[in-house]
N, C-alpha and C positions, 0 to 999 in steps of 0.2 A: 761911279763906274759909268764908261760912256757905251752907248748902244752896241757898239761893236765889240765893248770887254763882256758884256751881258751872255750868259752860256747861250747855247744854242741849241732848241729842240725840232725836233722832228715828230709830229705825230701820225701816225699812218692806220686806215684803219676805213674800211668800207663805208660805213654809215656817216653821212653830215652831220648828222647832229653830235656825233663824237667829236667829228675833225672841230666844228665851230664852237662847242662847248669849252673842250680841251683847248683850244689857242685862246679862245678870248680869257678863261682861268689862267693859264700860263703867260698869257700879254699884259694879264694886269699885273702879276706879281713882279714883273722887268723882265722876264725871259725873251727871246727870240723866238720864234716859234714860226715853222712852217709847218705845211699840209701835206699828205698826198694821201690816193686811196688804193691803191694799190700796190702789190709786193714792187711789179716791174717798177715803177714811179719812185717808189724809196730807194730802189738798189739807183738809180739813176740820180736822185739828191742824191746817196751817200758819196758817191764815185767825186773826188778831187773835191770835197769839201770836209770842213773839221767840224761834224759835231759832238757835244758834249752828251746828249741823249737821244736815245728814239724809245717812244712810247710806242708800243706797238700792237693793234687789236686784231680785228679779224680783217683779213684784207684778201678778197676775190673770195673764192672756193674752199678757202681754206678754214675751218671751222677757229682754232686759235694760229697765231702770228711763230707757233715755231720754230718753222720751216724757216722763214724771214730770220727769226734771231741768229742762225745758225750761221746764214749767206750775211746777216750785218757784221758778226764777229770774224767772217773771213777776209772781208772789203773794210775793215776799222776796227781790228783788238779792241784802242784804244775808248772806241765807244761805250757807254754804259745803257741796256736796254733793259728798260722795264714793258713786260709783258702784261695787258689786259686780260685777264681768264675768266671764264662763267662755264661751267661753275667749276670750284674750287675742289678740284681733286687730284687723289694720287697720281694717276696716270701721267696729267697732263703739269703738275709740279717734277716731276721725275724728268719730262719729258724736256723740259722747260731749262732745267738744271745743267741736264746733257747738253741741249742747245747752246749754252754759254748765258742766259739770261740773268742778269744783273738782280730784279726783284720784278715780283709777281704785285699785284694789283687785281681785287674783285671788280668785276666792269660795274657794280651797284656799289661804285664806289661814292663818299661823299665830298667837296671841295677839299676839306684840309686832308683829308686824309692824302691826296692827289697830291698838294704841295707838301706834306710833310715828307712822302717818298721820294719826290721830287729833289729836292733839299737833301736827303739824307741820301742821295746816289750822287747828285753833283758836289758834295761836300766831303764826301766821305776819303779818308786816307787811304791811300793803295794796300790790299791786305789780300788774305790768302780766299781764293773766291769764295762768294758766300749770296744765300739769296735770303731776300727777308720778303715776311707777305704778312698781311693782312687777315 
């Protein structure tokens, strides 16, 4: 697979140490993988590019990346987003599901766990929506 067949991620999400965690994990396993840390910043990659994911955590003011999932599946169906959460509750799975959000993810997540979601959203056959968590 040549660098450009390689999926494409996007990770977005206030804090550095998420953006550089998350890309240098996802750069090593062959992904693509760009930054930003803000909602505006993602909706602007996503606009006239193809990606295959956005990871998405907390980005500006916004306590989790909802609102964003909502606005990524309006500007890209086609894309699949997995959402960053802490903590792990109803509300914000409900909330998350409504938004269009692909799979959920504990932000005290560990490596594989990260690739193995990762994998099983860009791998996954077209089926009737569905979110898987952790």
């Amino acid at each position: 697979m040549t660098d450009e067949e390689s999926p494409l991620i996007l990770v977005v999400d206030r804090h550095l140490e998420t953006l550089t965690t998350l890309d240098s994990l996802l750069s090593r396993e062959g992904y693509r993988v760009t930054t930003c840390s803000s909602s505006a910043e993602a909706l602007k990659a996503i606009a006239g590019k193809k990606l295959d994911l956005v990871i998405a955590g907390r980005c500006g003011t916004e306590r989790n990346g909802v609102a964003l999932v909502s606005q990524i599946k309006t500007l890209s169906p086609g894309t699949s987003v997995l959402l960053l959460v802490e903590p792990m509750d109803d509300s914000i799975v409900g909330n998350a599901i409504a938004a269009g959000a692909d799979g959920l993810l504990r932000r005290s997540y560990s490596e594989s766990q990260v690739i193995q979601r990762v994998q099983r959203l860009l791998h996954a056959l077209p089926v009737a929506h569905h979110v898987s968590t952790l």
